[in-house]
C-alpha positions as a Markdown table, in Angstrom:
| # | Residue | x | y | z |
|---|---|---|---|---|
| 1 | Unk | 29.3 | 35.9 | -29.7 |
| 2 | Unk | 25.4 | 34.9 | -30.0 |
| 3 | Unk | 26.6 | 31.8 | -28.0 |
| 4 | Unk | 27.9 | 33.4 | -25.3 |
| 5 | Unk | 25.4 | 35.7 | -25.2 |
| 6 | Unk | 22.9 | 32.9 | -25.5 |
| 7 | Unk | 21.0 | 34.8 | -28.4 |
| 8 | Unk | 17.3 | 33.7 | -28.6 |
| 9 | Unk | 14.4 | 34.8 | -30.8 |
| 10 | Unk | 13.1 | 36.8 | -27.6 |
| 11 | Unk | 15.8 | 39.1 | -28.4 |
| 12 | Unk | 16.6 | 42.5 | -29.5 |
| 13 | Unk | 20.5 | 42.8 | -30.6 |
| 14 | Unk | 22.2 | 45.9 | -31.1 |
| 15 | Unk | 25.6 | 46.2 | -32.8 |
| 16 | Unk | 27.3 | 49.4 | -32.3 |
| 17 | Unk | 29.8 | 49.6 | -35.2 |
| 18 | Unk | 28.1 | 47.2 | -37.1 |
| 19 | Unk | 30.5 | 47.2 | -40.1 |
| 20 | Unk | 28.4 | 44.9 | -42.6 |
| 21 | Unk | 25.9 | 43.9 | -40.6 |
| 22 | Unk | 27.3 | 40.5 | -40.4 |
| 23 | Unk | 26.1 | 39.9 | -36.0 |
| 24 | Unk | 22.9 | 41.2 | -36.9 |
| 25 | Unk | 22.3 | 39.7 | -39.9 |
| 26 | Unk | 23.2 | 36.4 | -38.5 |
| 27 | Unk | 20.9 | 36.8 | -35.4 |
| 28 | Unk | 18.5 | 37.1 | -37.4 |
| 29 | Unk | 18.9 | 34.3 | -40.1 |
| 30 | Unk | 20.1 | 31.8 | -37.3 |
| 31 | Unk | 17.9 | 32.5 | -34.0 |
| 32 | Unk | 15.2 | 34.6 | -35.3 |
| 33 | Unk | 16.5 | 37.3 | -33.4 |
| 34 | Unk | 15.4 | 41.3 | -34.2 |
| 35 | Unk | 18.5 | 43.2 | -34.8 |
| 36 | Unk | 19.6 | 46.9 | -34.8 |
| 37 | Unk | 22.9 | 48.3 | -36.6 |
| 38 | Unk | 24.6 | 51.2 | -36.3 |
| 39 | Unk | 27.8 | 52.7 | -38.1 |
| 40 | Unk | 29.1 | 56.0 | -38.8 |
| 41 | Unk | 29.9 | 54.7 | -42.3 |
| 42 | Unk | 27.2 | 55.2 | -44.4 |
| 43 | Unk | 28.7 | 52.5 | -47.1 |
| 44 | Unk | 29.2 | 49.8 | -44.9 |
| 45 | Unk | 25.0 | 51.0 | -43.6 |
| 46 | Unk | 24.1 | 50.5 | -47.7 |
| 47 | Unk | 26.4 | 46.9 | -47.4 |
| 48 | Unk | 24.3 | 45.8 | -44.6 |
| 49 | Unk | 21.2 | 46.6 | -45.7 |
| 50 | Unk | 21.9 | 44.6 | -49.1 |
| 51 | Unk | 23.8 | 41.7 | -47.1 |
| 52 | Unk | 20.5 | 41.3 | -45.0 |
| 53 | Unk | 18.7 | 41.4 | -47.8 |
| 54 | Unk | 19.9 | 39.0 | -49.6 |
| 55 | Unk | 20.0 | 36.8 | -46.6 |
| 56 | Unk | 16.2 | 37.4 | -46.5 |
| 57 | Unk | 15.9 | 39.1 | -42.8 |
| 58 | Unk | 15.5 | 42.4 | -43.6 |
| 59 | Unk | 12.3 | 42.5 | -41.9 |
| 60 | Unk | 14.0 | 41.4 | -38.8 |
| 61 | Unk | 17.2 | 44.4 | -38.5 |
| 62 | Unk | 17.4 | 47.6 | -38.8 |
| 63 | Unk | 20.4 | 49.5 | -39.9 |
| 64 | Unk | 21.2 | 53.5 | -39.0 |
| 65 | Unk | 24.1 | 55.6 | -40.3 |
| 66 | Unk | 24.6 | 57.5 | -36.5 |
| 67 | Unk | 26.3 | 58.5 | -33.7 |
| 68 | Unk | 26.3 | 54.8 | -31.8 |
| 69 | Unk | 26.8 | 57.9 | -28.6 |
| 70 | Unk | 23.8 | 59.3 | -29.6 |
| 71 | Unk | 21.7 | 55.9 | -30.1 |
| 72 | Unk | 19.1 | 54.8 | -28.0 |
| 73 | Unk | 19.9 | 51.6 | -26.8 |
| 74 | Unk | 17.1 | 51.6 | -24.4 |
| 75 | Unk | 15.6 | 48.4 | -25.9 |
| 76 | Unk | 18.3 | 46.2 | -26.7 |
| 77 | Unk | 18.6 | 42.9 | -24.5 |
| 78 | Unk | 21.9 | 42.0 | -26.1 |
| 79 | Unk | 24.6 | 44.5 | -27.1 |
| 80 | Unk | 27.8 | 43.3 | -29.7 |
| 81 | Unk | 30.3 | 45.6 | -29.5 |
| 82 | Unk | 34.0 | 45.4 | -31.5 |
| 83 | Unk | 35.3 | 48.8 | -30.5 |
| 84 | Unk | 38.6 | 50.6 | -29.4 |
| 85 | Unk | 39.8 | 50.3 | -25.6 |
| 86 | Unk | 39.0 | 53.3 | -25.7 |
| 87 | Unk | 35.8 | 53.6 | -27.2 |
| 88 | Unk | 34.4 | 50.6 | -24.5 |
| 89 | Unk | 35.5 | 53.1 | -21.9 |
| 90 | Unk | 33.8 | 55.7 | -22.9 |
| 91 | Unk | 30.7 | 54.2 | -24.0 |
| 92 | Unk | 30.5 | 52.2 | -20.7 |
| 93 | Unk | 28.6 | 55.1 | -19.0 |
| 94 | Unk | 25.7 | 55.3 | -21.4 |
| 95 | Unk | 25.8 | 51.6 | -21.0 |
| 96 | Unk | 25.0 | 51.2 | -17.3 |
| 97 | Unk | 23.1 | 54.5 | -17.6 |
| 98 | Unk | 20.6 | 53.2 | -20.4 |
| 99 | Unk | 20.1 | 49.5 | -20.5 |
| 100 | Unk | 18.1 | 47.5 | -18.3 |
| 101 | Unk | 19.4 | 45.7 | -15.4 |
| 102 | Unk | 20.3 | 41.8 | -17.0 |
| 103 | Unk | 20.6 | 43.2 | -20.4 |
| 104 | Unk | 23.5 | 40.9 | -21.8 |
| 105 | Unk | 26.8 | 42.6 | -23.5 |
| 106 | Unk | 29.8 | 40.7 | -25.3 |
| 107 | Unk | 32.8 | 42.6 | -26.5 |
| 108 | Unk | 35.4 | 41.0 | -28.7 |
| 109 | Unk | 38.6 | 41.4 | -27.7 |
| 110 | Unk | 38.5 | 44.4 | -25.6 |
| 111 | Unk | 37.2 | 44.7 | -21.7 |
| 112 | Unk | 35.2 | 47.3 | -19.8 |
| 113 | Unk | 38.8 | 48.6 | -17.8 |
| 114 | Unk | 37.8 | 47.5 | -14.0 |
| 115 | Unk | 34.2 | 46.6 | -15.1 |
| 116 | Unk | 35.0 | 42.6 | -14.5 |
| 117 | Unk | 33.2 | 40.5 | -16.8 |
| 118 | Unk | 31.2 | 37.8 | -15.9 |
| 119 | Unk | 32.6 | 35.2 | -18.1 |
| 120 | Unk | 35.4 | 35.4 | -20.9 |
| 121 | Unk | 35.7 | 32.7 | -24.0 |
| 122 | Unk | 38.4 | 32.1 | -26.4 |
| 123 | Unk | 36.6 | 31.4 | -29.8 |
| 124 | Unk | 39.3 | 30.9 | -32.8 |
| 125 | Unk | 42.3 | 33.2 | -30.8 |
| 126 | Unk | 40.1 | 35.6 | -29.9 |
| 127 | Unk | 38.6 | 37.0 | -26.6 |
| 128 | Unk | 35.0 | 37.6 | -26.2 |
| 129 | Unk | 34.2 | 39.0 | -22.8 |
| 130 | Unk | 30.5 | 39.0 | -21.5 |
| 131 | Unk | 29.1 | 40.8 | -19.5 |
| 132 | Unk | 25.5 | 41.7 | -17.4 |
| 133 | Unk | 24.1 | 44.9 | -16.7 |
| 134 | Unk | 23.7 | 45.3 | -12.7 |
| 135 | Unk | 21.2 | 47.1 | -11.1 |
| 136 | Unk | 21.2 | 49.7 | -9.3 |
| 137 | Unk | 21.3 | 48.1 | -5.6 |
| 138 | Unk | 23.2 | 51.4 | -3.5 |
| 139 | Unk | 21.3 | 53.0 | -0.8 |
| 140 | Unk | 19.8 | 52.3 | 2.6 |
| 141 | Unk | 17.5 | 49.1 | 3.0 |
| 142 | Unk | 15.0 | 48.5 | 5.6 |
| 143 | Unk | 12.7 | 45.4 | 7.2 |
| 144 | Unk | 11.6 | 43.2 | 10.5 |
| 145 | Unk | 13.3 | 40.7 | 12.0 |
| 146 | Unk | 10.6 | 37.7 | 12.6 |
| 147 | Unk | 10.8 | 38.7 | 16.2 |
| 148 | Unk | 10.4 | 42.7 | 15.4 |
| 149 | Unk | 13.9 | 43.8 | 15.5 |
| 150 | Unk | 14.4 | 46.6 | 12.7 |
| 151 | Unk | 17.3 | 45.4 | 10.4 |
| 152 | Unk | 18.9 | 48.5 | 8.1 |
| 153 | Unk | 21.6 | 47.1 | 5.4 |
| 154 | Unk | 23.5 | 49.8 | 3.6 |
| 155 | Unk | 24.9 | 49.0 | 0.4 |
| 156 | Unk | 27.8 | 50.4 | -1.7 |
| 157 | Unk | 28.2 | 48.8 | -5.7 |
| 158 | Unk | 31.2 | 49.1 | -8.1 |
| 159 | Unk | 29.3 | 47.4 | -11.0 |
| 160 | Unk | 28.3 | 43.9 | -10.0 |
| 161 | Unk | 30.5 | 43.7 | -6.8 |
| 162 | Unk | 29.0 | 44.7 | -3.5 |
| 163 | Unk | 30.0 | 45.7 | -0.1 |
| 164 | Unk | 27.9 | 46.9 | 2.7 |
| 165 | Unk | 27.1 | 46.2 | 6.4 |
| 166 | Unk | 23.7 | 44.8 | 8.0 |
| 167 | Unk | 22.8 | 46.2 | 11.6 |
| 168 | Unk | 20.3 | 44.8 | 13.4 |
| 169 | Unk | 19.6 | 47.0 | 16.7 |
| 170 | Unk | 22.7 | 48.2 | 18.3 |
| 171 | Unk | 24.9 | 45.4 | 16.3 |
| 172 | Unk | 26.7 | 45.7 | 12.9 |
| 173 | Unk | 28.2 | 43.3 | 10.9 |
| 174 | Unk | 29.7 | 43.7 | 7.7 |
| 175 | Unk | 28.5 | 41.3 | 4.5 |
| 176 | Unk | 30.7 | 39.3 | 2.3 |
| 177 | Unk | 30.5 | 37.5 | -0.9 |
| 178 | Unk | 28.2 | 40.1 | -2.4 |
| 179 | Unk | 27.3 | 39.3 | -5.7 |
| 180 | Unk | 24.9 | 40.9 | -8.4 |
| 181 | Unk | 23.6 | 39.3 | -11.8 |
| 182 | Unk | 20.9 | 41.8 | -13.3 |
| 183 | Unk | 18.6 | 42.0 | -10.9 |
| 184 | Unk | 19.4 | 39.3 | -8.2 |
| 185 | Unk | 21.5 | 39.7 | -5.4 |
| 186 | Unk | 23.2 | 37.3 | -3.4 |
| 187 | Unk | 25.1 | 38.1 | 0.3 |
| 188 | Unk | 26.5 | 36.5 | 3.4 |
| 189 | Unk | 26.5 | 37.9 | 6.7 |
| 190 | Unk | 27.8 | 36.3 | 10.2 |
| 191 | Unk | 26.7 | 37.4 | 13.5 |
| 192 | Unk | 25.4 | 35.6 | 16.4 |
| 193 | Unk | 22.2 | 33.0 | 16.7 |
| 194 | Unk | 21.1 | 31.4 | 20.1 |
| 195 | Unk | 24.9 | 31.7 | 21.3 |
| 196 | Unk | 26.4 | 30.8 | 18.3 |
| 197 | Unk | 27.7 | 32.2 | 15.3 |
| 198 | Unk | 26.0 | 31.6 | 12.3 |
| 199 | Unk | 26.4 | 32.6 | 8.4 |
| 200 | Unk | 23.3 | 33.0 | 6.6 |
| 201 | Unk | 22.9 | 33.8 | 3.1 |
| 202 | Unk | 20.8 | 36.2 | 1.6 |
| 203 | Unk | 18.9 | 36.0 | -2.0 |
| 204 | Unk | 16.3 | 38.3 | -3.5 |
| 205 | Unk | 15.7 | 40.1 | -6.8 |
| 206 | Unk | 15.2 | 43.6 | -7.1 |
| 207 | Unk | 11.9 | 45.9 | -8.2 |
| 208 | Unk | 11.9 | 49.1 | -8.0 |
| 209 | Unk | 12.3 | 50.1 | -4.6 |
| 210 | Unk | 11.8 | 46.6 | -2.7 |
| 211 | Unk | 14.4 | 43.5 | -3.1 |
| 212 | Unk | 11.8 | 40.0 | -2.4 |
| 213 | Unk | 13.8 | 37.1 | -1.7 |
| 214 | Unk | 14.7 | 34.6 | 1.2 |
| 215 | Unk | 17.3 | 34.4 | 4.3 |
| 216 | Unk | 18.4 | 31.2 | 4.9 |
| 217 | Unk | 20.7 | 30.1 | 7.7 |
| 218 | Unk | 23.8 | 28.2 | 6.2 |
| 219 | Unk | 24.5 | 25.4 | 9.0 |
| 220 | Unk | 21.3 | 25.4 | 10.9 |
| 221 | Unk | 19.8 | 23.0 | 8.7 |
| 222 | Unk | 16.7 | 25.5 | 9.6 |
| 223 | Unk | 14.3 | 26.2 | 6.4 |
| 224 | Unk | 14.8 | 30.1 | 4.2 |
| 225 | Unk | 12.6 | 32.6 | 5.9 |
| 226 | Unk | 10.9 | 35.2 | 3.3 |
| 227 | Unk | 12.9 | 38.5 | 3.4 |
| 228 | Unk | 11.3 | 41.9 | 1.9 |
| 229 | Unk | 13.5 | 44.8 | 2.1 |
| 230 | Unk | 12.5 | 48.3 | 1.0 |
| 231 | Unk | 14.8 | 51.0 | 0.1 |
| 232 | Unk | 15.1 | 54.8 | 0.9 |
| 233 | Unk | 14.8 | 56.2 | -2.6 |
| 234 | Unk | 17.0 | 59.3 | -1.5 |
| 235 | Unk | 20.3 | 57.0 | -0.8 |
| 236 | Unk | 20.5 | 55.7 | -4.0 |
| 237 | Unk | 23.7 | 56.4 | -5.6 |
| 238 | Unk | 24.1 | 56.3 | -9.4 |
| 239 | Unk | 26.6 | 53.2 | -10.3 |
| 240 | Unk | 27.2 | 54.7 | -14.1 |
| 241 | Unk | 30.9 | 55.1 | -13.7 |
C-alpha cells in the first residue's frame, strides 16, 4: 500500500480503521513518513501506541480512539483505508468533500462503487485500488482567442472523468478525452483551422478560480500557445457525490 501510494517522508498518512497501527507505524519506521490512526476500538488505539513505540516512531504517528466520520482528514496527503463496501461508500463524500485535490487514497480490497480508480495492483491475492482526489473543475470557463475571439468551455465532472463543450463565437464543439489527476486537466477538442479540421489538446492545472496551461494543435506541427482560463465562481457545482 505505501508503494502504490508512493509514500515519502513529505507525507502525512492517515489510516481510518487503523487496527494496530501496523500502515502507520510502518510509514513511519520505513519512509519517515508522519502518520495519523484512528479506530473506534480503544484497545487496538492502546496496541498501536505500544507497537509504535516499540518500533521507536512514536514521535512520528499519532493514534485517536474516534469517529473516523467525525475526523479531520483535512491534512492527510495519503489516506489507507481497509473498510466495508459499505463503509468506502459512505465515507467517499467526506472524502472528496475534505481532502485536497491530488491527495492520494489506496483501499485494500474494496473500490469507491463508480468512483474508477486510477490504478489497481494485486499484492499477495489481494486488491489494492488507488486512487487521486480530483478537483473541483465544474462551471463556466472564460478567455481570448489570440485573434480576440471570446472562447466559453463549460464543464460537467463525475469524479475524475470530464465532459463539456468549448464554443468559440457562434460555434460549439463538444470535448473528448477529458481527464483529471488532482489538479491538472487534460482535453481534446476538434473544430475547424484555416479550412481544415484540426484536434488540439488542451493542458493546464488548476488555482482557484483560473486553470494556466497550454493549447497545442495535435497535427499542425505548430508550437503550444499559453492558455489562461478563468471561471465563474457561481457555476461551480460540488462533485462530492
Amino acid at each position: 500500500m505505501l508503494n502504490l501510494a508512493g509514500v515519502t517522508s513529505q507525507d502525512l498518512v492517515y489510516d481510518l480503521g487503523c487496527g494496530d497501527g501496523r500502515i502507520v507505524i510502518l510509514a513511519a519506521k520505513e519512509r519517515g513518513a508522519r502518520g495519523v490512526g484512528v479506530d473506534l476500538d480503544p484497545e487496538r488505539i492502546r496496541e498501536s501506541k505500544k507497537n509504535a513505540k516499540a518500533a521507536g516512531v512514536n514521535h512520528l504517528v499519532q493514534f485517536f480512539e474516534q469517529n473516523l466520520f467525525e475526523t479531520d482528514i483535512r491534512q492527510a496527503t495519503v489516506v489507507m483505508l481497509y473498510l466495508y463496501p459499505e463503509v468506502n461508500l459512505r465515507l467517499r463524500p467526506k472524502l472528496l468533500r475534505e481532502l485536497r485535490p491530488g491527495t492520494r487514497i489506496v483501499s485494500h480490497s474494496h473500490t469507491m462503487g463508480d468512483w474508477e480508480d486510477d490504478e489497481t495492483r494485486r499484492v499477495e491475492g489481494h486488491d489494492l485500488h488507488f486512487f487521486v482526489v480530483p478537483a473541483n473543475m465544474t462551471g463556466t470557463w472564460r478567455w481570448q482567442e489570440p485573434g480576440g475571439a471570446p472562447v466559453s468551455l463549460a464543464l460537467s465532472q463525475k469524479f475524475q472523468r470530464l465532459k463539456g463543450s468549448l464554443t468559440i463565437g457562434a460555434e460549439t464543439y463538444p470535448i473528448r478525452d477529458g481527464s483529471l489527476r488532482g489538479e491538472s486537466i487534460f482535453f481534446r477538442v476538434e473544430r475547424p483551422l484555416q479550412g481544415q479540421r484540426q484536434v488540439f489538446s488542451y493542458e493546464g492545472r488548476l488555482s482557484g478560480n483560473t486553470i494556466q496551461g497550454k493549447i497545442t494543435a495535435d497535427e499542425s506541427g505548430q508550437g503550444a500557445n499559453r492558455w489562461e482560463a478563468t471561471r465563474d465562481p457561481s457555476t461551480i457545482v460540488s462533485i462530492a457525490e
